[in-house]
VOGU-3710 file (C-alpha; in Angstrom, 3 decimals, decimal comma):
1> xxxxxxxxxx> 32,628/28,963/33,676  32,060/25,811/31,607  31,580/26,107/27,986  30,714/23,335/24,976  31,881/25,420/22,598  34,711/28,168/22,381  33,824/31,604/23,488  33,393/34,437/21,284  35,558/37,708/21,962  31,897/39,121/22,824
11> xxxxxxxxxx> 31,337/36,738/25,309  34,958/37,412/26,743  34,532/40,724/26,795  31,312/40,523/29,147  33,143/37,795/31,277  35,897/39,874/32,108  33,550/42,955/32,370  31,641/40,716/35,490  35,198/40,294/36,602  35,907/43,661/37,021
21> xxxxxxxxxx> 32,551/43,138/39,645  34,233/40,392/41,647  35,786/39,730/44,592  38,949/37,244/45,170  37,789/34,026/46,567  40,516/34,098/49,464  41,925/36,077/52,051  44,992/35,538/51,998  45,858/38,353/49,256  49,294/38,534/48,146
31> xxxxxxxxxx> 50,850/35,517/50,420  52,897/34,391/47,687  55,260/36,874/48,617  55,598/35,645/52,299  54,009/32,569/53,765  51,933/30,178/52,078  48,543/29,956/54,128  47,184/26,639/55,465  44,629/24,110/53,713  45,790/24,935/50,381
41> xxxxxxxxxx> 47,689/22,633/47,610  50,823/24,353/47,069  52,735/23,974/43,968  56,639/24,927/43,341  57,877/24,718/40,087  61,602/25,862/38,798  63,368/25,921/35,119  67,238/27,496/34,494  66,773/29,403/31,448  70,215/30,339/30,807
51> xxxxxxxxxx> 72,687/32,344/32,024  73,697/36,321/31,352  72,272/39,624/30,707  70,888/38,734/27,393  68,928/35,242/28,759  67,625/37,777/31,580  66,253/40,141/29,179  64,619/37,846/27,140  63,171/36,415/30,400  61,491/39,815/31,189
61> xxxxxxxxxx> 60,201/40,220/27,841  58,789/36,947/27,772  56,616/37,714/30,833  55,492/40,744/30,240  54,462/39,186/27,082  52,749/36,681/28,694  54,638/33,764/27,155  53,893/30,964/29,740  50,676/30,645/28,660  51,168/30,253/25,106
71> xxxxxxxxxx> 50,642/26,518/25,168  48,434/25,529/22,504  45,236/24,320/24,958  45,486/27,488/26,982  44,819/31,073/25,977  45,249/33,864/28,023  42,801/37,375/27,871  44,044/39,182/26,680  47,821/38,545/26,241  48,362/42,453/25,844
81> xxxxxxxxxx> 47,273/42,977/29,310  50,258/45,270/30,963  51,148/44,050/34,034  49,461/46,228/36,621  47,876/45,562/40,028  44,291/44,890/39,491  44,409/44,336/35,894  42,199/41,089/35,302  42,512/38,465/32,789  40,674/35,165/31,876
91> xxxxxxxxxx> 42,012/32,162/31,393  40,658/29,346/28,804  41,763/25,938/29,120  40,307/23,831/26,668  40,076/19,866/27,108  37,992/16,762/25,949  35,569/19,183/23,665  34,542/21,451/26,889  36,496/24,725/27,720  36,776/26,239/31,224
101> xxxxxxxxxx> 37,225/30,444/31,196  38,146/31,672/34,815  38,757/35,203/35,918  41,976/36,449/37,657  43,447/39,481/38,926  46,944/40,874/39,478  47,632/41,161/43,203  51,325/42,316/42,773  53,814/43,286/39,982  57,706/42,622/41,264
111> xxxxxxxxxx> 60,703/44,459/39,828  63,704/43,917/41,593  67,238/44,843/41,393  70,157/43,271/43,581  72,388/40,569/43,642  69,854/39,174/42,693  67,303/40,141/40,121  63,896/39,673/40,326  60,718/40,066/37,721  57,122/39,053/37,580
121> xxxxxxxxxx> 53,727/38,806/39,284  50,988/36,939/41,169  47,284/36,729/39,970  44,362/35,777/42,471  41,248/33,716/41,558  38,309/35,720/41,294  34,558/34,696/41,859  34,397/33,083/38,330  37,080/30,554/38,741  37,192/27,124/39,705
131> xxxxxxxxxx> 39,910/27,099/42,127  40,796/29,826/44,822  44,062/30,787/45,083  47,315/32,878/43,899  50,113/32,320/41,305  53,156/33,741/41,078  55,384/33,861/38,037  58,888/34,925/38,548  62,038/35,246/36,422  65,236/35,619/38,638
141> xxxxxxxxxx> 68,489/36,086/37,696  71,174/35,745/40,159  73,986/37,513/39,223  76,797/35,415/41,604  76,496/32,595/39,713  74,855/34,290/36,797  71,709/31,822/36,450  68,549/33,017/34,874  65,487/31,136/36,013  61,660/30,586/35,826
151> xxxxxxxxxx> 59,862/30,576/39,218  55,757/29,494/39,637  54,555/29,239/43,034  51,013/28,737/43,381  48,561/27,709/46,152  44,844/26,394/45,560  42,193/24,535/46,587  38,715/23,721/44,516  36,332/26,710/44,532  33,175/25,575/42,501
161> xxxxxxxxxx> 31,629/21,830/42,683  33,228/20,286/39,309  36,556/21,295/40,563  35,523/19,347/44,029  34,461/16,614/42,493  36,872/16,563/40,018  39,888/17,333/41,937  42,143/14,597/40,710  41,522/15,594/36,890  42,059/19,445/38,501
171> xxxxxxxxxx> 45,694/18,534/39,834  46,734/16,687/36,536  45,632/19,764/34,264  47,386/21,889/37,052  50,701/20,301/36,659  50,237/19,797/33,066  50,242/23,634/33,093  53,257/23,931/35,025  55,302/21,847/33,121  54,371/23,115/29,736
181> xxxxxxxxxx> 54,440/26,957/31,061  58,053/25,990/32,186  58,671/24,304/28,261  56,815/27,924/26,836  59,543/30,073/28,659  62,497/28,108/27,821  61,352/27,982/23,976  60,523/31,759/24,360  64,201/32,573/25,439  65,428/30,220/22,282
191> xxxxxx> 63,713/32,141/20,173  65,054/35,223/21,538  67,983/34,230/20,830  67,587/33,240/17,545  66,015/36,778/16,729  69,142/38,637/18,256
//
């Protein structure tokens, strides 16, 4: 949804109640976990974080906090949202005096332990979006070689007519995101650390 002005919590609150309506705009539910599906942009991004227990910890609290989206021209609703299948969220991106709200849902919450540690979730696009796709947001920590990292996968393609038209400005704002979510977490950890 494209707005010329920011949205009240009102009108969030009915956006994300017409969310709770919608359908995903893809099949392919939950294929971040296995294979990416055909005709979509995919998008891997990776950050280390740190190393050890206490960089993993922070890690997990920055997620379920929601930290990766606290980047100044995106705002996440609501960021208190536990992390839950089917929970749905919006998403405002604000740019060049317009701002953009588009509706998500968790597909799949992951909480692993092993060698290898795993912690996050994927989000689908809903009807109200202007791409169609998934997301995933991961922290890992491998305990071998004891590195904590931040994981996005995502794979999209335009869902409403601006995005199709404006698919070049689309990708820039989408790796914009990616790069500055990977900067949130790694200044999230730092001040985790400062705190402790």
């Amino acid at each position: 949804m494209l707005l010329l002005s920011e949205p009240s919590d009102t009108k969030i609150r009915k956006f994300l109640a017409r969310a709770a309506e919608s359908n995903f705009t893809y099949s392919e539910i939950g294929a971040t976990l296995a294979l990416i599906p055909p005709l979509f942009t995919v998008d891997r991004n990776r950050i280390r974080l740190g190393s050890g227990s206490r960089t993993w910890r922070g890690a997990v609290e920055a997620v379920k906090k929601w930290e990766m989206f606290n980047l100044g021209w995106v705002r996440l609703y609501w960021p208190d949202t536990p992390l839950a299948t089917n929970k749905n969220v919006a998403i405002q991106a604000h740019h060049m005096g317009c701002y953009w709200l588009n509706a998500c849902r968790i597909v799949y919450v992951i909480d692993e332990d092993g060698p290898v540690k795993r912690f996050g979730f994927a989000y689908g696009t809903l009807d109200d979006h202007a791409e169609s796709g998934e997301e995933r947001f991961l922290v890992e920590w491998n305990r071998e070689s004891d590195e904590v990292s931040y994981d996005l996968l995502a794979f999209s393609r335009p869902h409403q007519f601006l995005s199709r038209v404006g698919r070049p400005f689309a990708r820039i704002l989408q790796k914009r995101f990616a790069a500055q979510s990977k900067a949130a977490m790694v200044r999230a950890i730092a001040r985790a650390d400062r705190e402790n």
